[in-house]
mmCIF file as Biopython writes it, N, C-alpha, C and O atoms, coordinates in Angstrom:
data_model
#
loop_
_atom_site.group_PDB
_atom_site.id
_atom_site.type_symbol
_atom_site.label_atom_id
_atom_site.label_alt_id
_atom_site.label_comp_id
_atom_site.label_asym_id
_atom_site.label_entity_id
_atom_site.label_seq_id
_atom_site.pdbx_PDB_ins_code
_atom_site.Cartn_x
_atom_site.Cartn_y
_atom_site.Cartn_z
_atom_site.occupancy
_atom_site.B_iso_or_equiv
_atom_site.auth_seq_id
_atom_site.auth_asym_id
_atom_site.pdbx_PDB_model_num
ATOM 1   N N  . UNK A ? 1  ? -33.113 13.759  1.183  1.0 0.0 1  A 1 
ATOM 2   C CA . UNK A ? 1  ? -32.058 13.400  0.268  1.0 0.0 1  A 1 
ATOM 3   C C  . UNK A ? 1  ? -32.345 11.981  -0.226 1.0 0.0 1  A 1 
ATOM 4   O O  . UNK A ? 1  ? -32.367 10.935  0.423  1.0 0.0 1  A 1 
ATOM 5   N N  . UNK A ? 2  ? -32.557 12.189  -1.508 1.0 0.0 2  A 1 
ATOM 6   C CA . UNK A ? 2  ? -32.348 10.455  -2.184 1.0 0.0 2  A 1 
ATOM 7   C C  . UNK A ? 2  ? -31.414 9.468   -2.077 1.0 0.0 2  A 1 
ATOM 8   O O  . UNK A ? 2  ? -30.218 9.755   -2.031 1.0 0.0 2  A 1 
ATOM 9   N N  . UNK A ? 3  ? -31.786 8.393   -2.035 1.0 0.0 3  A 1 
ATOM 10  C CA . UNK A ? 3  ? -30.494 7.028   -1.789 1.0 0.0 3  A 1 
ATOM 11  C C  . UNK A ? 3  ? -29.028 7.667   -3.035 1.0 0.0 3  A 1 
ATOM 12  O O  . UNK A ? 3  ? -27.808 7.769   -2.905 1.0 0.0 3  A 1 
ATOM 13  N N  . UNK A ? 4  ? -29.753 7.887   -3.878 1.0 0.0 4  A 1 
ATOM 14  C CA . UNK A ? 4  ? -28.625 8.125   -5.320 1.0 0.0 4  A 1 
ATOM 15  C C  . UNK A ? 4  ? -27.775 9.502   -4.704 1.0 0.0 4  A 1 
ATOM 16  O O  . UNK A ? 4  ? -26.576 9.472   -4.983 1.0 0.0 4  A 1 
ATOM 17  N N  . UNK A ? 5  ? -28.168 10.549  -4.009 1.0 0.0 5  A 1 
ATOM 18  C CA . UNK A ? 5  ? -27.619 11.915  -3.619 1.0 0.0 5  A 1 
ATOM 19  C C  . UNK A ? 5  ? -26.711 11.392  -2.450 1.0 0.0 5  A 1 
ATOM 20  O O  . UNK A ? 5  ? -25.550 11.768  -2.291 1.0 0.0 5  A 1 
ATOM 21  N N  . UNK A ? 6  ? -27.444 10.367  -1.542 1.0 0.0 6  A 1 
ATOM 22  C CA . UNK A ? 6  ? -26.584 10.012  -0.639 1.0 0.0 6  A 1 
ATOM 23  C C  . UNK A ? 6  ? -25.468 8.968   -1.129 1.0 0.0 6  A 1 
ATOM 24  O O  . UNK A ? 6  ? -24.359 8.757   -0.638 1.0 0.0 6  A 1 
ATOM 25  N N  . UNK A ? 7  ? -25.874 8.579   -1.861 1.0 0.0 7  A 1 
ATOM 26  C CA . UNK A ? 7  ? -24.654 7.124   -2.767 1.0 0.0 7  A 1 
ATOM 27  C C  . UNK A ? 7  ? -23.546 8.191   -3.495 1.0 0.0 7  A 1 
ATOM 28  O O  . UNK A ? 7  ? -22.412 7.712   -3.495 1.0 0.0 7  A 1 
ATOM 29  N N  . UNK A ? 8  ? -23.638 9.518   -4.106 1.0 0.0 8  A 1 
ATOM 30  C CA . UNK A ? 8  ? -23.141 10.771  -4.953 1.0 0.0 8  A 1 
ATOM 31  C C  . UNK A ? 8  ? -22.195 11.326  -3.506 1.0 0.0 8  A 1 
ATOM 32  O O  . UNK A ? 8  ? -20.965 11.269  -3.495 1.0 0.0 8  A 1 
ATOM 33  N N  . UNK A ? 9  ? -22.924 11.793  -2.467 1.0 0.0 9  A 1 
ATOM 34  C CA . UNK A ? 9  ? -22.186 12.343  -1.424 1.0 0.0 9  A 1 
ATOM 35  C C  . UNK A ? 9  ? -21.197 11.393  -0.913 1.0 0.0 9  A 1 
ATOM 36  O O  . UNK A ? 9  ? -20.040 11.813  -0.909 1.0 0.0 9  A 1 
ATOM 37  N N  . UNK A ? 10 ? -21.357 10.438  -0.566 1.0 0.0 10 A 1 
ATOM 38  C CA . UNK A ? 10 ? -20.405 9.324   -0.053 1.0 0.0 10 A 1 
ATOM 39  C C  . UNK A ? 10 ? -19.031 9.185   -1.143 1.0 0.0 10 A 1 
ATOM 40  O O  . UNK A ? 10 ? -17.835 9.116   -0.860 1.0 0.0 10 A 1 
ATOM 41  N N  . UNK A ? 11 ? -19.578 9.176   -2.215 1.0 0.0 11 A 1 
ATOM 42  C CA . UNK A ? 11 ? -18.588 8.607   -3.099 1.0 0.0 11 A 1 
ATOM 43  C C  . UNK A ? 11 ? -17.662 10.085  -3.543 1.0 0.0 11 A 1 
ATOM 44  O O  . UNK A ? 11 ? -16.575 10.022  -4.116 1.0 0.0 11 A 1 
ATOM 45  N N  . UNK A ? 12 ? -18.201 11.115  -3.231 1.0 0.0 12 A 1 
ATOM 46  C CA . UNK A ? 12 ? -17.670 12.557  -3.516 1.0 0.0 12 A 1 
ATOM 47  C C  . UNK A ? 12 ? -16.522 12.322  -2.161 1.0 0.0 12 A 1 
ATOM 48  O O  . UNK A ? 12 ? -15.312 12.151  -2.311 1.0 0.0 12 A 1 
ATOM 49  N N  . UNK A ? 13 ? -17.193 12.361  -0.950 1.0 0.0 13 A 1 
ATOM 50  C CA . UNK A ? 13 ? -16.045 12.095  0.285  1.0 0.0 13 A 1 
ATOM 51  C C  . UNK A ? 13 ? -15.228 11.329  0.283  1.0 0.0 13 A 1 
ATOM 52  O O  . UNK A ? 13 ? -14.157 11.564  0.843  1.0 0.0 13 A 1 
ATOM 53  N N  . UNK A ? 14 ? -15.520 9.965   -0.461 1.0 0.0 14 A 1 
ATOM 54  C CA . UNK A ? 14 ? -14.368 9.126   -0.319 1.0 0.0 14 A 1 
ATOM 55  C C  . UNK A ? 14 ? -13.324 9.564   -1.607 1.0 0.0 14 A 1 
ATOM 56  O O  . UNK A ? 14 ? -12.283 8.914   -1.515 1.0 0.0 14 A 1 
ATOM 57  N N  . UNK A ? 15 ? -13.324 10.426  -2.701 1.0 0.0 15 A 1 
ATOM 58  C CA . UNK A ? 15 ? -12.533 10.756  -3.602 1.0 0.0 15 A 1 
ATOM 59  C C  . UNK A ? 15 ? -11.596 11.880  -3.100 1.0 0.0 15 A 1 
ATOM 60  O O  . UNK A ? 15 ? -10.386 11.744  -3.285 1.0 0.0 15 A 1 
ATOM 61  N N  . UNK A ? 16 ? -12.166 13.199  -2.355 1.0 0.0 16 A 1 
ATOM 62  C CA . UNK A ? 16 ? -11.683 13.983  -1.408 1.0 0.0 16 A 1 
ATOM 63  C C  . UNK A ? 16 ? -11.006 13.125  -0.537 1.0 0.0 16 A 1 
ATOM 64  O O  . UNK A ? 16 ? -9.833  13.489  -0.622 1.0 0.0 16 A 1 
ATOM 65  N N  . UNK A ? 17 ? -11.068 12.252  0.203  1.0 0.0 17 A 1 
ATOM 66  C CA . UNK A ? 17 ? -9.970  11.641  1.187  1.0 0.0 17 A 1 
ATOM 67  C C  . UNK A ? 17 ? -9.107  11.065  0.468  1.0 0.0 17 A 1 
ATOM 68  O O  . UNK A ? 17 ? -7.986  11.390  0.857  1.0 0.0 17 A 1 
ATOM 69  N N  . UNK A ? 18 ? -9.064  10.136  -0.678 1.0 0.0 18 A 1 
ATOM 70  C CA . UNK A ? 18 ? -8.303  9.880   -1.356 1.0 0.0 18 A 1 
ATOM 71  C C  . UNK A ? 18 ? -7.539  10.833  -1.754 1.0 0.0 18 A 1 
ATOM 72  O O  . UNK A ? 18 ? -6.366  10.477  -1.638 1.0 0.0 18 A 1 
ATOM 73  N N  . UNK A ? 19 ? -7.656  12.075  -2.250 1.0 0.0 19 A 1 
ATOM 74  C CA . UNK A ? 19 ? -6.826  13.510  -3.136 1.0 0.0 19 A 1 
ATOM 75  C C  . UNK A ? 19 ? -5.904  13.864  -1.312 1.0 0.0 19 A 1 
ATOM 76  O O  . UNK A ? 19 ? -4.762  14.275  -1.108 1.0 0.0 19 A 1 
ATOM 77  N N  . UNK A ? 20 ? -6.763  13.565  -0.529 1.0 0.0 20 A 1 
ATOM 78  C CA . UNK A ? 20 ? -6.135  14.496  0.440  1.0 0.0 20 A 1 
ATOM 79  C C  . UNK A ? 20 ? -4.890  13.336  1.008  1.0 0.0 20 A 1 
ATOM 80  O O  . UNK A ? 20 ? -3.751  13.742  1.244  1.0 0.0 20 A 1 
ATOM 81  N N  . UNK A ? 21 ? -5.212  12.102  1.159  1.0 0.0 21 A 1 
ATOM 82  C CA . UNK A ? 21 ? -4.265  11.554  1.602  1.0 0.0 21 A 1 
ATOM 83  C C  . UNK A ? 21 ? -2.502  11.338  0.091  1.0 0.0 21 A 1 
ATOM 84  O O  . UNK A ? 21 ? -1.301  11.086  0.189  1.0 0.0 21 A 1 
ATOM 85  N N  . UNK A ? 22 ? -3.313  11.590  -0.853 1.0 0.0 22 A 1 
ATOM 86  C CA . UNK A ? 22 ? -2.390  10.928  -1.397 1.0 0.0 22 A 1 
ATOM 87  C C  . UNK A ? 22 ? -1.701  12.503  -1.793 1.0 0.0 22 A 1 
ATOM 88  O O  . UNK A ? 22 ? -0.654  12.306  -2.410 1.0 0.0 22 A 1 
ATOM 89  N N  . UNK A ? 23 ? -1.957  13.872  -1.635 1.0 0.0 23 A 1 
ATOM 90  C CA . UNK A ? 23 ? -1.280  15.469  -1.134 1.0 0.0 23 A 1 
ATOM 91  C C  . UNK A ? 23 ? -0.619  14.892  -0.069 1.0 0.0 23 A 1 
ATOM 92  O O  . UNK A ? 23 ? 0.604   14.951  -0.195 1.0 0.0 23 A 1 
ATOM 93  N N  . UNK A ? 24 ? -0.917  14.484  0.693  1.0 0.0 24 A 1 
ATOM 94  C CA . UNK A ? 24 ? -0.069  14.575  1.797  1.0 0.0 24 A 1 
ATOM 95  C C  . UNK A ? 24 ? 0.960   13.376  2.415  1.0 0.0 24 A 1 
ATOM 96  O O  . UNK A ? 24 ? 1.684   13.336  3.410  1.0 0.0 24 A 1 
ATOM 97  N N  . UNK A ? 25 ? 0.604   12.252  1.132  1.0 0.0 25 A 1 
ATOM 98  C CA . UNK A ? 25 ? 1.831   11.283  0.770  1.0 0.0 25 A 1 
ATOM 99  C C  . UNK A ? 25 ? 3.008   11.880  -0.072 1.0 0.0 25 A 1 
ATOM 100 O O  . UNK A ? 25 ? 4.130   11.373  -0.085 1.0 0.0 25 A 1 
ATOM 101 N N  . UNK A ? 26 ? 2.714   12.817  -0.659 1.0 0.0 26 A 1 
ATOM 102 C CA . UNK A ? 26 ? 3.519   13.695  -2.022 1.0 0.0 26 A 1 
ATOM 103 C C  . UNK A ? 26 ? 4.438   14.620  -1.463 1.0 0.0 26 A 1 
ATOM 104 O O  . UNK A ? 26 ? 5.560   14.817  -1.932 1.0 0.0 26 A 1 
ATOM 105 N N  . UNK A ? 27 ? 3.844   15.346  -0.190 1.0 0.0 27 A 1 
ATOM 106 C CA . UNK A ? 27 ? 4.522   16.015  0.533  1.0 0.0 27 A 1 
ATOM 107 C C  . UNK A ? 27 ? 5.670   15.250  1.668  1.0 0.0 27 A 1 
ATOM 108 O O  . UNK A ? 27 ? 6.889   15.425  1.688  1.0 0.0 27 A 1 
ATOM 109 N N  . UNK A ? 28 ? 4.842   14.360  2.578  1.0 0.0 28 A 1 
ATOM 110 C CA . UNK A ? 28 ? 5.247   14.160  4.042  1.0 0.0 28 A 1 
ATOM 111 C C  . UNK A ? 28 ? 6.338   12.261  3.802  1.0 0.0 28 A 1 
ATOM 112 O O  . UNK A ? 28 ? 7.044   11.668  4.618  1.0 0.0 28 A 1 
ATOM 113 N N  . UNK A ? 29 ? 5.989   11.923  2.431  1.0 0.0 29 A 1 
ATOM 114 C CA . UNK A ? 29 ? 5.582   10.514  2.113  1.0 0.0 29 A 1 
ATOM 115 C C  . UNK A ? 29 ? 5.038   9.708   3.191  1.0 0.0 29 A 1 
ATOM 116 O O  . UNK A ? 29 ? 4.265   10.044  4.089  1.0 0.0 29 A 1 
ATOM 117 N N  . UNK A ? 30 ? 5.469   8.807   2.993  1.0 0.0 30 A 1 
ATOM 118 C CA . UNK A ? 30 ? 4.513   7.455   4.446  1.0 0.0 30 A 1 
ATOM 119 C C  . UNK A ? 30 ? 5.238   7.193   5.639  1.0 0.0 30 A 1 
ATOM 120 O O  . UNK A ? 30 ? 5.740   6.140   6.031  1.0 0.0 30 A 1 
ATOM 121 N N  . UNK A ? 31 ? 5.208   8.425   6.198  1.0 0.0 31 A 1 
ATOM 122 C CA . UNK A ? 31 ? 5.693   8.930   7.607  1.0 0.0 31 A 1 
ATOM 123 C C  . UNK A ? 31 ? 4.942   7.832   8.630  1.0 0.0 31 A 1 
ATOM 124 O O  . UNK A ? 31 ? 5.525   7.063   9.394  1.0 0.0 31 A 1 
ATOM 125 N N  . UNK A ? 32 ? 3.863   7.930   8.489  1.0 0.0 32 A 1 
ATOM 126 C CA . UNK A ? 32 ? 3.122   6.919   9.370  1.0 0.0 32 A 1 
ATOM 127 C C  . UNK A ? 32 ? 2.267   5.668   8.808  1.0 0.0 32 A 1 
ATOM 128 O O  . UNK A ? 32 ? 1.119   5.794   8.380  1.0 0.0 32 A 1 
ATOM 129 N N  . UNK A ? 33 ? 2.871   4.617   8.856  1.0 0.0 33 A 1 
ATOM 130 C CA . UNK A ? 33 ? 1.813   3.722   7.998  1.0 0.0 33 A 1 
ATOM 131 C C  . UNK A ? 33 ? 0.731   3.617   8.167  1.0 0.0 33 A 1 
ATOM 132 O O  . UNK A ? 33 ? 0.229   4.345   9.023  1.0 0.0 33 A 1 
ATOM 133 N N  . UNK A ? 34 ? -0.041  2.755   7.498  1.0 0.0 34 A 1 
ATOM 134 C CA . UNK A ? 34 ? -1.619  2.155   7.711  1.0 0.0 34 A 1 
ATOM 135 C C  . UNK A ? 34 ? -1.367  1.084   9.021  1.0 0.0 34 A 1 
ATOM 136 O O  . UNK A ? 34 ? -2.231  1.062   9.897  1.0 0.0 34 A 1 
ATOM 137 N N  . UNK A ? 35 ? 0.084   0.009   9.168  1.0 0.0 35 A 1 
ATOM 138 C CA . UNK A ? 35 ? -0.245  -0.902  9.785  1.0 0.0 35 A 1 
ATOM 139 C C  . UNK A ? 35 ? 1.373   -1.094  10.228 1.0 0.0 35 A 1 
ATOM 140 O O  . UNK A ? 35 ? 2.110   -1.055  9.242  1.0 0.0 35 A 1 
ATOM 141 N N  . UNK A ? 36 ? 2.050   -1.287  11.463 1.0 0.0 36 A 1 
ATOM 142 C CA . UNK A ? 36 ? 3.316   -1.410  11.198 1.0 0.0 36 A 1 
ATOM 143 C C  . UNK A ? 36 ? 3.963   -2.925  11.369 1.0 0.0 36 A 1 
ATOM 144 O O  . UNK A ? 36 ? 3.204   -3.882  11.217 1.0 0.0 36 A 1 
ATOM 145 N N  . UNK A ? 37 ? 5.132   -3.117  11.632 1.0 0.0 37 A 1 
ATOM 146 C CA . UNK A ? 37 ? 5.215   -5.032  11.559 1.0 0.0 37 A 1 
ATOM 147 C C  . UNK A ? 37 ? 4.730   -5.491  12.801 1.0 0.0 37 A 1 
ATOM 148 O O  . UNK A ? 37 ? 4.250   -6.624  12.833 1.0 0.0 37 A 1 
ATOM 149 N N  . UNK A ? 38 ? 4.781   -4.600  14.153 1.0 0.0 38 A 1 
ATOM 150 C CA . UNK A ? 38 ? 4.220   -5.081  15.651 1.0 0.0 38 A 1 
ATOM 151 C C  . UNK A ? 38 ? 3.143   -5.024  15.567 1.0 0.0 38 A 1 
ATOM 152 O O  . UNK A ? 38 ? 2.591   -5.127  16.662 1.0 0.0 38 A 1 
ATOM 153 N N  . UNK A ? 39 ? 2.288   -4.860  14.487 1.0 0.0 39 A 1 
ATOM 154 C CA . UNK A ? 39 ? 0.642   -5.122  14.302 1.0 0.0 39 A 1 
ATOM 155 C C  . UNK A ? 39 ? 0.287   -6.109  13.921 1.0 0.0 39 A 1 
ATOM 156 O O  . UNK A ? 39 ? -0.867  -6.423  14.214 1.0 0.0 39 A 1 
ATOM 157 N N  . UNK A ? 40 ? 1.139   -7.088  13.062 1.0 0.0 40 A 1 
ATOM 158 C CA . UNK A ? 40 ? 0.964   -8.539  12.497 1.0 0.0 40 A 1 
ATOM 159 C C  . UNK A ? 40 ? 1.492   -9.573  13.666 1.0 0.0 40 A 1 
ATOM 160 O O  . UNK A ? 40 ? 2.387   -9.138  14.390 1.0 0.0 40 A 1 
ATOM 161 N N  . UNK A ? 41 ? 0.961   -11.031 13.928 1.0 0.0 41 A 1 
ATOM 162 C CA . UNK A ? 41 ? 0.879   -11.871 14.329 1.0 0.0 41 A 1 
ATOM 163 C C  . UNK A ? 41 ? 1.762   -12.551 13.568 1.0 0.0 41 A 1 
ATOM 164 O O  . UNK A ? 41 ? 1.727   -13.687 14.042 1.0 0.0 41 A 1 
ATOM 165 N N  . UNK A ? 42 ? 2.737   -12.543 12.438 1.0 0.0 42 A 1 
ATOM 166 C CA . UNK A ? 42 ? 3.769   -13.182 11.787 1.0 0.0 42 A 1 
ATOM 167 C C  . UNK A ? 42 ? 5.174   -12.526 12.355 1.0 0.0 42 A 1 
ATOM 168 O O  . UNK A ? 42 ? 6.216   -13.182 12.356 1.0 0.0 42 A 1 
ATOM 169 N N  . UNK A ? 43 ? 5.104   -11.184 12.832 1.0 0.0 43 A 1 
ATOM 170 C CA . UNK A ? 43 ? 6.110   -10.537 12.875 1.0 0.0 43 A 1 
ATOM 171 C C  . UNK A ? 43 ? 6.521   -11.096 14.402 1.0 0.0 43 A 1 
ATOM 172 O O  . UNK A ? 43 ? 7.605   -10.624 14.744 1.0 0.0 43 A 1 
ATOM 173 N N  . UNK A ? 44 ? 5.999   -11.877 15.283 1.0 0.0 44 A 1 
ATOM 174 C CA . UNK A ? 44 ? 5.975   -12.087 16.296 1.0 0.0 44 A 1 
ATOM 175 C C  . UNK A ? 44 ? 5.717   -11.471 17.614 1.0 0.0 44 A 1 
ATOM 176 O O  . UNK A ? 44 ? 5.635   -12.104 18.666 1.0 0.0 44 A 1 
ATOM 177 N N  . UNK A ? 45 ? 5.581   -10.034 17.468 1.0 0.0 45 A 1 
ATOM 178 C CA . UNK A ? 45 ? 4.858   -8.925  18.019 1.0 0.0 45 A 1 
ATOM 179 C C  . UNK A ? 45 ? 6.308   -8.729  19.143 1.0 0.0 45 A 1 
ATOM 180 O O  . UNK A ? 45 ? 7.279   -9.483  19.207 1.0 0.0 45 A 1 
ATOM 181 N N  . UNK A ? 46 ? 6.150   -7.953  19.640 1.0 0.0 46 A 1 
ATOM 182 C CA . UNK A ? 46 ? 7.059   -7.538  20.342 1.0 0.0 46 A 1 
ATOM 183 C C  . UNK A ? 46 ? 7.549   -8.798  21.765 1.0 0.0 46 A 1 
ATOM 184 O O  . UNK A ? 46 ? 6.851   -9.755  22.099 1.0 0.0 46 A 1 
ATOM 185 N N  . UNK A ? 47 ? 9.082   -8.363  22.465 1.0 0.0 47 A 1 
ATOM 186 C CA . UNK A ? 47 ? 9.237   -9.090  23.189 1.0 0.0 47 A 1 
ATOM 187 C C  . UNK A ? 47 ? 8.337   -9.424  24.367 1.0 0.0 47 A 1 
ATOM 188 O O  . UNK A ? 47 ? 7.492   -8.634  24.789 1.0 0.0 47 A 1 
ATOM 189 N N  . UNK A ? 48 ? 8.587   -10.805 24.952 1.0 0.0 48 A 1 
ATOM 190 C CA . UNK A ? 48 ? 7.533   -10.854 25.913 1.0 0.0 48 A 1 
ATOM 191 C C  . UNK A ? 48 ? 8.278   -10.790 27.258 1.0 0.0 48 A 1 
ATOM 192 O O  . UNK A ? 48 ? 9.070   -11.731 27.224 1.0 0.0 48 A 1 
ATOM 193 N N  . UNK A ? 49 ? 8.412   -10.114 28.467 1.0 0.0 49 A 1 
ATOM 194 C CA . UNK A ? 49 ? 9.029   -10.299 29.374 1.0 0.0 49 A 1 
ATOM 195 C C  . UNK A ? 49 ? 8.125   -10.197 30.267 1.0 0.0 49 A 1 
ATOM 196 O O  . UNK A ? 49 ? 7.041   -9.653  30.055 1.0 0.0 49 A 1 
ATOM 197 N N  . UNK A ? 50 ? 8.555   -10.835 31.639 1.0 0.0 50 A 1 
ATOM 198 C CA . UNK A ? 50 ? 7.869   -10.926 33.147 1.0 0.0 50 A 1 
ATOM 199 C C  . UNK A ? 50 ? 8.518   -9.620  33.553 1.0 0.0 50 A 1 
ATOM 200 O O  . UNK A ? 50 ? 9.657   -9.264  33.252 1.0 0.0 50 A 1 
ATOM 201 N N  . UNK A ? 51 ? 7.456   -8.825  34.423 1.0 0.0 51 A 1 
ATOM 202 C CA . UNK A ? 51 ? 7.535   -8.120  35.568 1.0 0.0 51 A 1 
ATOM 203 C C  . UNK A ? 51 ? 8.727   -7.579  35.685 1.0 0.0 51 A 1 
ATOM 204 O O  . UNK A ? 51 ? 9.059   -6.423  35.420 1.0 0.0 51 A 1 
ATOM 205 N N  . UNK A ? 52 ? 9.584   -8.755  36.230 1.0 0.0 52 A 1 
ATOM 206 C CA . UNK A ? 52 ? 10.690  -8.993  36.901 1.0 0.0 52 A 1 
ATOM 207 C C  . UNK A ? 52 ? 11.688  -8.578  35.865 1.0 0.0 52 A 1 
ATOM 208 O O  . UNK A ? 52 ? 12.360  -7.652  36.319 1.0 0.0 52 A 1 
ATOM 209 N N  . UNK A ? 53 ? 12.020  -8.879  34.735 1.0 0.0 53 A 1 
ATOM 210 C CA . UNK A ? 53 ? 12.623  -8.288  33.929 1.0 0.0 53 A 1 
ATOM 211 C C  . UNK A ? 53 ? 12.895  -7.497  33.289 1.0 0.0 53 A 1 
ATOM 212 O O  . UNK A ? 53 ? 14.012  -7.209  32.860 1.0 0.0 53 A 1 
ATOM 213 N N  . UNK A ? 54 ? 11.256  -6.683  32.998 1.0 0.0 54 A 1 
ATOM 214 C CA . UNK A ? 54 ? 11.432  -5.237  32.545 1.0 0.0 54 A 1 
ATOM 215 C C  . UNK A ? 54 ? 11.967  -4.280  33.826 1.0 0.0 54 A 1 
ATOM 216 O O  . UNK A ? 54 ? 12.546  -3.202  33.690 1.0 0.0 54 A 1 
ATOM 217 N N  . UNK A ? 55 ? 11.643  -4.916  35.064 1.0 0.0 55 A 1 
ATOM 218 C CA . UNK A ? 55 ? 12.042  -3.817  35.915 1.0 0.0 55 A 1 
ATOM 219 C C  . UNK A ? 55 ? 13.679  -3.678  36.132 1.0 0.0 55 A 1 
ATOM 220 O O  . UNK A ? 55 ? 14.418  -2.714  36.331 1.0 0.0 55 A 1 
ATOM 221 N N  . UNK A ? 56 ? 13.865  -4.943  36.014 1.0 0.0 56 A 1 
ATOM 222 C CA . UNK A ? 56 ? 15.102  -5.209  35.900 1.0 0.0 56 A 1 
ATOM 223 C C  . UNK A ? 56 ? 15.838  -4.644  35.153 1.0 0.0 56 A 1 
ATOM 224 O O  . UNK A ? 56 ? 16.979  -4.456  35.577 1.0 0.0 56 A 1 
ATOM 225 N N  . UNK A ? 57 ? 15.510  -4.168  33.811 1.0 0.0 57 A 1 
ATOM 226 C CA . UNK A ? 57 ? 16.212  -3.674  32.770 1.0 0.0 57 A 1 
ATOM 227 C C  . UNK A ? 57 ? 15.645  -2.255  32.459 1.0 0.0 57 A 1 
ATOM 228 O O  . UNK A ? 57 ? 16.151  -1.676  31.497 1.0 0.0 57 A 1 
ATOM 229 N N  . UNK A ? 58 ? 14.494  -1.520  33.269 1.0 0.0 58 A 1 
ATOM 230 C CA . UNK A ? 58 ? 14.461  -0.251  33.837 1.0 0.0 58 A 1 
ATOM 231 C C  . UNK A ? 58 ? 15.510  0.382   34.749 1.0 0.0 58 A 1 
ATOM 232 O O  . UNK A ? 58 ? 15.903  1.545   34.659 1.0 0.0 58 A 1 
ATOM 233 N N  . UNK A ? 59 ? 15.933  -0.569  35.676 1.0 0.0 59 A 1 
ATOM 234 C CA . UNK A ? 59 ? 16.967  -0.425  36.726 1.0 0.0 59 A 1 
ATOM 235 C C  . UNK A ? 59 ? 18.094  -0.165  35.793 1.0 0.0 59 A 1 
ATOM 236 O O  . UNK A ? 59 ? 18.558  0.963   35.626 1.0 0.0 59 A 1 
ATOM 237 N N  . UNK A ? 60 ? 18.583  -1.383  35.105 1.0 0.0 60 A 1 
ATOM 238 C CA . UNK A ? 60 ? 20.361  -0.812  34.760 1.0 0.0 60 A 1 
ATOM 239 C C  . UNK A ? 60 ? 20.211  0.233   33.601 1.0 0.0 60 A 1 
ATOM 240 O O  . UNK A ? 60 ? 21.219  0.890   33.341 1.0 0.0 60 A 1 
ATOM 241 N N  . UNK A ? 61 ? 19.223  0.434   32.969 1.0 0.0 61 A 1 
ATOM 242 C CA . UNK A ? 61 ? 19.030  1.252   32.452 1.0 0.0 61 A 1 
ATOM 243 C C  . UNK A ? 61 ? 19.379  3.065   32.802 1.0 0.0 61 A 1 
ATOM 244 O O  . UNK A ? 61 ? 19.682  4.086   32.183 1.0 0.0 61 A 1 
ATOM 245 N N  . UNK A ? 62 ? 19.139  2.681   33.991 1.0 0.0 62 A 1 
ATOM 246 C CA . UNK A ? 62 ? 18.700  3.990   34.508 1.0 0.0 62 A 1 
ATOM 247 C C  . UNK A ? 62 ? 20.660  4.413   35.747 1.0 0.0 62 A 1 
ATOM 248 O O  . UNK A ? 62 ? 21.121  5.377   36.360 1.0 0.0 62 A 1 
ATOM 249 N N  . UNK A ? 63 ? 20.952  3.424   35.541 1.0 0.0 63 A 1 
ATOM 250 C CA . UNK A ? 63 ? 22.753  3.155   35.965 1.0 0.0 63 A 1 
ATOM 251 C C  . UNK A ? 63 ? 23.357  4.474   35.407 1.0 0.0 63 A 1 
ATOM 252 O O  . UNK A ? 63 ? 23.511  4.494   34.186 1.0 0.0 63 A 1 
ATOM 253 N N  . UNK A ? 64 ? 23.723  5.576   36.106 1.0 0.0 64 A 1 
ATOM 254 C CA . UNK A ? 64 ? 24.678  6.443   35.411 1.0 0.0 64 A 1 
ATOM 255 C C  . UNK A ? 64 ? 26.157  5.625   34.676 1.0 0.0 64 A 1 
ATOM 256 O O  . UNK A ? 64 ? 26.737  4.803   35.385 1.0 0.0 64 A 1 
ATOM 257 N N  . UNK A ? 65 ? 26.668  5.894   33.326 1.0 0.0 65 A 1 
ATOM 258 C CA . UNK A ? 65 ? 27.796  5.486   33.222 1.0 0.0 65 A 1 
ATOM 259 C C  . UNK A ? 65 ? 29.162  5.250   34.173 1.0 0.0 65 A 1 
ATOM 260 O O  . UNK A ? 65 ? 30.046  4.403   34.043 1.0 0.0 65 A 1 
ATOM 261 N N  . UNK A ? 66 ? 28.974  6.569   35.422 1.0 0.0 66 A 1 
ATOM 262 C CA . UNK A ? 66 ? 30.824  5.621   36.089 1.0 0.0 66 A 1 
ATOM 263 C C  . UNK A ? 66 ? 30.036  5.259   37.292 1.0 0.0 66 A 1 
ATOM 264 O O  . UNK A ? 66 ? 30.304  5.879   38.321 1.0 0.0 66 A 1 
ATOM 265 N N  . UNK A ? 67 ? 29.180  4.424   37.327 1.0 0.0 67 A 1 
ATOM 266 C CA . UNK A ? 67 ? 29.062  3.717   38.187 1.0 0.0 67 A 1 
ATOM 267 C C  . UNK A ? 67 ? 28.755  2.478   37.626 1.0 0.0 67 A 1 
ATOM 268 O O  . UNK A ? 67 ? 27.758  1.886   38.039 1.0 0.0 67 A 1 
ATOM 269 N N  . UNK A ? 68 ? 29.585  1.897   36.583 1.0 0.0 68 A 1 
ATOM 270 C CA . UNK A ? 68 ? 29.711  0.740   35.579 1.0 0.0 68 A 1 
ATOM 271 C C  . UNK A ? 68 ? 29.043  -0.513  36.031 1.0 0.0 68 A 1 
ATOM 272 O O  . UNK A ? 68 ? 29.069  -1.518  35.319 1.0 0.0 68 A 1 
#
């Protein structure tokens, strides 16, 4: 296969992924993003807790209601 057949095939696949993603933006819309805000370093990324606190808040979590 020539550089040009392989430069033709590549660029054929990347137009097919394009048709296919943007069918299935038309249908589903942008159900799942490319990137969400806990992926950026501006968004501050999620909370940070010790050990001790998530377990902590596994515990009352897990508290049936009448035992308040």
């Amino acid at each position: 296969m020539t550089e040009e057949q392989q430069d033709a095939e590549r660029g054929r696949k990347a137009r097919d992924e394009a048709r296919r993603r943007r069918r299935l933006a038309e249908i589903f819309g942008d159900v799942i993003p490319e990137q969400t805000s806990d992926d950026t370093e501006e968004s501050g990324g999620p909370e940070r807790r010790t050990d001790d606190e998530v377990q902590e808040a596994w515990l009352r979590s897990q508290v049936p209601p009448h035992h308040g």
